[in-house]
C-alpha positions as CSV (number, residue, x, y, z in Angstrom):
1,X,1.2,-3.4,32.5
2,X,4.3,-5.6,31.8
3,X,6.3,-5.4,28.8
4,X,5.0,-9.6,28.3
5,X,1.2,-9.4,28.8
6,X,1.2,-5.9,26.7
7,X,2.8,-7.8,23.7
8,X,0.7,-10.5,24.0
9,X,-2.6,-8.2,24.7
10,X,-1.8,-6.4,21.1
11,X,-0.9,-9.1,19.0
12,X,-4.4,-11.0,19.5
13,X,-5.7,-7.5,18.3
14,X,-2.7,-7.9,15.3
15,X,-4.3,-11.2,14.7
16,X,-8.0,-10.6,14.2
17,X,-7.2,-7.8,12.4
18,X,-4.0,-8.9,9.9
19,X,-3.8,-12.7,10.4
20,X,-0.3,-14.7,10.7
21,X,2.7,-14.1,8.9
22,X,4.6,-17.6,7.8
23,X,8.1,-17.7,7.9
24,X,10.6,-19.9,6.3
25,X,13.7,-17.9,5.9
26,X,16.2,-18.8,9.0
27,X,18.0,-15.7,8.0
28,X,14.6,-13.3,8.1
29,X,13.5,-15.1,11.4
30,X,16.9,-13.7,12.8
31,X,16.4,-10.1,11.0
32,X,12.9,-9.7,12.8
33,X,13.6,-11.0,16.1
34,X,16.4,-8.2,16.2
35,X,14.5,-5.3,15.0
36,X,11.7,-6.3,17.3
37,X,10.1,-4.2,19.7
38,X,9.2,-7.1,21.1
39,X,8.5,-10.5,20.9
40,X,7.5,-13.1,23.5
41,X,7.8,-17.2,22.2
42,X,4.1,-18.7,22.5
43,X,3.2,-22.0,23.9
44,X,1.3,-24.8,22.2
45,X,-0.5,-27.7,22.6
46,X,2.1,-30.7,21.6
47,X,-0.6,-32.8,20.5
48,X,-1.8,-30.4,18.4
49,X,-0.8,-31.7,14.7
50,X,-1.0,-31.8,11.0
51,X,-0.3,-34.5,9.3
52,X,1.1,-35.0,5.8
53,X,1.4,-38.5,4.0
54,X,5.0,-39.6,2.7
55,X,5.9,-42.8,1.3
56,X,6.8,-45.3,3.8
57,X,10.3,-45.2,5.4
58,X,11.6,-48.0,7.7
59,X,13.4,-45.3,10.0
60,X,11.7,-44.2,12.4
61,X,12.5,-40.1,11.5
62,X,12.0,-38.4,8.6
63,X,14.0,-35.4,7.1
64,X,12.8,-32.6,5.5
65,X,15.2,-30.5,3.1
66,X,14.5,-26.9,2.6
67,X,13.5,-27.5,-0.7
68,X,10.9,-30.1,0.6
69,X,9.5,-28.4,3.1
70,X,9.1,-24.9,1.0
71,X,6.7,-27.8,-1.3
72,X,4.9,-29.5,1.7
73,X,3.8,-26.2,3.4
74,X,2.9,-25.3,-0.4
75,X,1.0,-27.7,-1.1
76,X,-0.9,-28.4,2.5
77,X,-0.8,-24.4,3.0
78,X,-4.7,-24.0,3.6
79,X,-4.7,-26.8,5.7
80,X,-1.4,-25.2,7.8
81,X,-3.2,-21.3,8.0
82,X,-6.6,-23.4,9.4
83,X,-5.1,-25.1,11.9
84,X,-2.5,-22.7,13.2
85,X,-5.0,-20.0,13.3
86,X,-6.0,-22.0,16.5
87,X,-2.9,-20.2,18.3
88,X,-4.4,-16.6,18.3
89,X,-2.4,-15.3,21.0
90,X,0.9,-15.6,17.6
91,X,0.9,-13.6,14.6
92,X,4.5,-14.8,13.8
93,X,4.8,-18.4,12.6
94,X,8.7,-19.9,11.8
95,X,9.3,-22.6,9.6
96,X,12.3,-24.1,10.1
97,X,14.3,-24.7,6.8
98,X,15.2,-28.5,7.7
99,X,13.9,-31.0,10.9
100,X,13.6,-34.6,11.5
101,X,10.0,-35.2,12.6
102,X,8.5,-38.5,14.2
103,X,6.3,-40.8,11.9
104,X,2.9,-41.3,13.7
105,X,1.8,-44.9,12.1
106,X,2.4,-46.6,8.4
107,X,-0.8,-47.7,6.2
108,X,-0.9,-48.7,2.3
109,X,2.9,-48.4,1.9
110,X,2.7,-44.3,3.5
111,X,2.9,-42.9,6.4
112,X,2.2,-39.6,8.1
113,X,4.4,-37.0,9.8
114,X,3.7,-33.9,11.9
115,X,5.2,-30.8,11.1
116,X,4.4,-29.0,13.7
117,X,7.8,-30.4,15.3
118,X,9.3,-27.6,13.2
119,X,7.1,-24.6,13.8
120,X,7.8,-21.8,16.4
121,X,5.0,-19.6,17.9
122,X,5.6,-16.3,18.6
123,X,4.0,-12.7,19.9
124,X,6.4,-10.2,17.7
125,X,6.0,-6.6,17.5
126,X,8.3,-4.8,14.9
127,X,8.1,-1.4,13.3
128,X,4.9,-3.0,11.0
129,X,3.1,-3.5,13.7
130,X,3.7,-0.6,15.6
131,X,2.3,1.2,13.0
132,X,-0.5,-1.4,12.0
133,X,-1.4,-0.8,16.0
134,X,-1.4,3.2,15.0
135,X,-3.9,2.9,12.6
136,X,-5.8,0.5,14.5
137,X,-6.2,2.6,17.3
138,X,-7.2,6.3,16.8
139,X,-10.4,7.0,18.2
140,X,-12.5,5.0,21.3
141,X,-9.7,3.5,22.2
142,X,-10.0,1.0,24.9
143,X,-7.8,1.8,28.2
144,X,-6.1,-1.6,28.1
145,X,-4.7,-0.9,24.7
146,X,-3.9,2.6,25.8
147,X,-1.1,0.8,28.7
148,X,-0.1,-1.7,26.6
149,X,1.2,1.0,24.0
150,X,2.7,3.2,26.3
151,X,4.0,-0.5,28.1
152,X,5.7,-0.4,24.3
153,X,6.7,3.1,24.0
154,X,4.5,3.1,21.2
155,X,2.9,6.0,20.2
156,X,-1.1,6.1,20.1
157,X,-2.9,9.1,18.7
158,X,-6.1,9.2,20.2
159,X,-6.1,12.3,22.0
160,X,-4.6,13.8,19.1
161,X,-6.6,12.6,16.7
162,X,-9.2,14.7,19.0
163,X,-7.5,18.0,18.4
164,X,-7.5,16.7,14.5
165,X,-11.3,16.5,13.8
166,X,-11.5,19.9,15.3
167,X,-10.0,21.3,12.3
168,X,-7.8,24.3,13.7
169,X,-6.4,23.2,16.8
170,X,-3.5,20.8,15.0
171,X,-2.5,23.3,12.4
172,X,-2.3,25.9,15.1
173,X,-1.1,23.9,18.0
174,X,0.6,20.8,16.7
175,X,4.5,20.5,16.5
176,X,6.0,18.1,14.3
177,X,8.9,16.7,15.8
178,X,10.6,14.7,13.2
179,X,10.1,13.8,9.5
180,X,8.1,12.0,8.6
181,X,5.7,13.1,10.8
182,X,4.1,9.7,12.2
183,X,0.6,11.0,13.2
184,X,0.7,13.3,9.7
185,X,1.4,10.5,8.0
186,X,-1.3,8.4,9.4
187,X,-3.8,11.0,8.5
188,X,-3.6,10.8,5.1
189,X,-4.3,7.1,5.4
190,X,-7.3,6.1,7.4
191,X,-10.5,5.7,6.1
192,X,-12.6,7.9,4.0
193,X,-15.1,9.0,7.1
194,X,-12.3,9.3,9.4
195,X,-10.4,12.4,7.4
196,X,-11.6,15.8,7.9
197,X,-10.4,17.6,4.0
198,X,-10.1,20.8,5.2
199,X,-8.0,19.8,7.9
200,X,-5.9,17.8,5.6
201,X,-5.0,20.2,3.0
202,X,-4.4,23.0,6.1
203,X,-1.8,20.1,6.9
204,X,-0.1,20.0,3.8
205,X,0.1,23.9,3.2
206,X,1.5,24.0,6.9
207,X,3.8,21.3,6.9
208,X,4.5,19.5,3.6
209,X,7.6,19.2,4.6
210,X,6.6,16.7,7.7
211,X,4.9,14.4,5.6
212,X,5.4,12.7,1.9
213,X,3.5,14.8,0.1
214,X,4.5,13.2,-3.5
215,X,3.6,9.3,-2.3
216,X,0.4,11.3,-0.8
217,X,-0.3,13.3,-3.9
218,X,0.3,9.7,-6.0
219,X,-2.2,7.8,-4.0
220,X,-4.8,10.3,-4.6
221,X,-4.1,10.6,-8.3
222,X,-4.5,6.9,-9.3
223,X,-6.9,6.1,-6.7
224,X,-8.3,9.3,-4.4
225,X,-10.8,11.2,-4.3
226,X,-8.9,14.3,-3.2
227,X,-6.0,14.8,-5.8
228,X,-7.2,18.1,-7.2
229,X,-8.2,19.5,-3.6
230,X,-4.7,19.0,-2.5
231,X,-2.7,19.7,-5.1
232,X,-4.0,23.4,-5.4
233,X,-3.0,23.6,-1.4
234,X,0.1,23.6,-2.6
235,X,3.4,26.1,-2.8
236,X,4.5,26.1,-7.6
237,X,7.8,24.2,-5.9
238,X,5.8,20.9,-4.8
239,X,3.1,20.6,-7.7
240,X,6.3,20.7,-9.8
241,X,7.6,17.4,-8.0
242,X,4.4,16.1,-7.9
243,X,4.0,16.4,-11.5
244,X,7.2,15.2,-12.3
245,X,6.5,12.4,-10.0
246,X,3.2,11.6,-12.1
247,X,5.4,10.9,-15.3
248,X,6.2,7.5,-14.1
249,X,2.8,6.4,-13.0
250,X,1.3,4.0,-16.1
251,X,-2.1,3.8,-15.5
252,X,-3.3,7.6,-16.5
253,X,-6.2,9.4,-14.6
254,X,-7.7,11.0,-17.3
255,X,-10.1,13.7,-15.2
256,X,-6.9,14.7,-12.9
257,X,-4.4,14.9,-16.3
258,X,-6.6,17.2,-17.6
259,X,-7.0,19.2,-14.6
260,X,-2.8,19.2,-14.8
261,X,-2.8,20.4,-18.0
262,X,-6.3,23.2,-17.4
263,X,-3.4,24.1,-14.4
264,X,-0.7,24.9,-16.7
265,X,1.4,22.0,-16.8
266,X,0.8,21.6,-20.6
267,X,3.4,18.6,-20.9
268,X,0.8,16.2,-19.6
269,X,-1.1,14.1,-22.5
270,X,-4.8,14.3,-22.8
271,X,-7.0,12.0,-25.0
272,X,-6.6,14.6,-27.9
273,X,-9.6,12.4,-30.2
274,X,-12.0,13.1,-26.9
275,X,-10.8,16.6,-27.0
276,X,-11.5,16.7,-30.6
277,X,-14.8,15.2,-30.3
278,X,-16.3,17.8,-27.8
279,X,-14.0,20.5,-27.3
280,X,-12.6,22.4,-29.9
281,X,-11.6,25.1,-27.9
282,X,-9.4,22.5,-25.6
283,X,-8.2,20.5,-28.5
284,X,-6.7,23.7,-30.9
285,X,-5.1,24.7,-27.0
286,X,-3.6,21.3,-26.8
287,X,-2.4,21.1,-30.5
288,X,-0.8,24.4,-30.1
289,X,1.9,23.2,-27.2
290,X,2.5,19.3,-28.9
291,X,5.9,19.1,-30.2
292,X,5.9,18.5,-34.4
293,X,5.8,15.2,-34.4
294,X,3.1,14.7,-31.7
295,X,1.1,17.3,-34.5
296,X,1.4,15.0,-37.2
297,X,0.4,11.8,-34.7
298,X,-2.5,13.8,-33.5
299,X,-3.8,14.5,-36.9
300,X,-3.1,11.6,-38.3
301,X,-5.2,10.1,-35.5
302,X,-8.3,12.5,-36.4
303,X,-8.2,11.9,-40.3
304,X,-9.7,8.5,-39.2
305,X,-12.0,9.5,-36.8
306,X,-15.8,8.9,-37.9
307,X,-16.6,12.6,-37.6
308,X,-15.9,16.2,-38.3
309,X,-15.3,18.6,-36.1
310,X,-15.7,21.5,-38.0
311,X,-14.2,24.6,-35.9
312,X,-11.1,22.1,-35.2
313,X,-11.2,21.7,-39.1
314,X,-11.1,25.1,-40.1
315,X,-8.7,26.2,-37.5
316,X,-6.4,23.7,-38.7
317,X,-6.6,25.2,-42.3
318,X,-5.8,28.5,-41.9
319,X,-2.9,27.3,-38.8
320,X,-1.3,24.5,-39.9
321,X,-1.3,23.6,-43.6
322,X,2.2,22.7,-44.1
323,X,1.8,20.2,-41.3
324,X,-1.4,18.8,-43.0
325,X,0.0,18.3,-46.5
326,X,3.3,16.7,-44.4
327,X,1.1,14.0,-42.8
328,X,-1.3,13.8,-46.4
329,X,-4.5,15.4,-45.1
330,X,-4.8,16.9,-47.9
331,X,-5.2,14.3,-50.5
């Protein structure tokens, strides 16, 4: 298949899958046509146009500034994605930063201009999509597609991905030949259904070092399903990075901090009034490895709480009573 009717083929698959990208910057038009894989300029219908109303000009042309145009495509931008969404066979869309277009007719003191003068069409595969295409096609993949990757030099894993579901065959068979690990990486991505958990964590005990095991490992914490099944596949060294990793994410995962801390990585914070509340065991093994003045929050927090825990209570008393009479407890 040629290099034109391969790009082509893909990027109507891009299209129905990701949409169109808009793009004003003259400077980021240049960038990605570079970088391209490849990119192919698409043909329209010229008397395909949308319309804008301006106020009446006696010239027969019209300039549009940058500054205008970034407010017209603003303001109209619905209107622009509906009707350039009739050019499938494009999922790149340039703006140019300043045109003259024709006026079409005058009425009530307006008239109306199309802007499509100053759009550009084109079929662009770049790195994205290369990899957009990856995780498109992984399984059933249709023989056209197939050429048209290999048209590319694009990588597609669908044999592969065959080996994968089999469980042992990639951990004992598969060479990683760089890292990242393209197809490794992919893995850890697709849907749900399409991952194979054994598999996965044989992966990252096997070659952690082929794949981002912290952005991994980060993804499953805040929103995964698997954080505690693969972060026990792995090696003191990388649960330490992990962990250290974690520090910066804001929104907490409660369940997995605690399994952190139930794991020996007792710097972690828990909800110590939870703790308090149902586990006293947990709570006086928490207490025990706060710094002083994490003590005196934590009981501070507790004198106010609306119940007693009374094992906490005593344990406390007989542990900790300078602390207590520090933070007032006692009166």
């Amino acid at each position: 298949m040629d290099e034109e009717k391969a790009t082509k083929l893909l990027v109507e698959r891009l299209v129905e899958t990701h949409g169109q990208t808009f793009v004003t910057d003259t400077a980021h038009k240049k960038h990605l046509l570079e970088k391209a894989v490849s990119y192919y300029p698409v043909e329209y219908d010229k008397h395909f146009t949308l319309k804008f109303k301006i106020r009446f000009l006696n010239d027969s042309t019209y300039t549009v500034s940058a500054s205008k145009l970034d407010e017209l495509v603003k303001n109209y931008k619905e209107k622009l994605i509906e009707r350039c969404s009739e050019v499938t066979a494009a999922n790149y869309i340039f703006l140019e930063n300043s045109h003259s277009f024709n006026i079409s007719g005058q009425y009530s003191g307006t008239s109306s201009m199309s802007l499509m003068g100053g759009l550009s069409f084109f079929a662009l595969i770049g790195k994205k999509e290369a990899k957009d295409l990856q995780r498109m096609f992984y399984k059933n993949v249709d023989l056209n597609i197939v050429r048209a990757m290999n048209s590319l030099n694009i990588k597609h894993f669908s044999g592969i991905y065959s080996s994968y579901r089999k469980g042992d065959d990639i951990v004992r068979y598969y060479r990683p030949q760089q890292a990242p690990d393209a197809f490794l990486e992919l893995i850890f991505t697709l849907p749900e259904e399409d991952q194979v958990l054994g598999t996965n964590q044989a992966i990252l005990r096997r070659f952690s070092s082929y794949v981002d095991y912290i952005e991994i490992l980060t993804r499953e914490y805040s929103g995964g399903k698997h954080f505690q099944d693969y972060f026990k596949c792995l090696d003191s060294g990388y649960q330490k990075q992990i962990f250290n990793s974690l520090t910066n994410v804001k929104e907490r995962n409660l369940i997995n901090d605690s399994f952190l801390w139930e794991n020996g990585f007792k710097e972690v914070r828990l909800d110590h009034i939870e703790l308090y509340k149902d586990n006293a065991s947990k709570f006086i093994e928490y207490f025990k490895n706060r710094s002083l003045e994490e003590k005196k929050m934590i009981l501070k927090d507790i004198m106010g709480y609306e119940s007693t825990n009374e094992e906490v209570v005593r344990w406390l008393n007989e542990n900790c009573l300078d602390i207590i009479r520090e933070v007032g407890l006692n009166g």
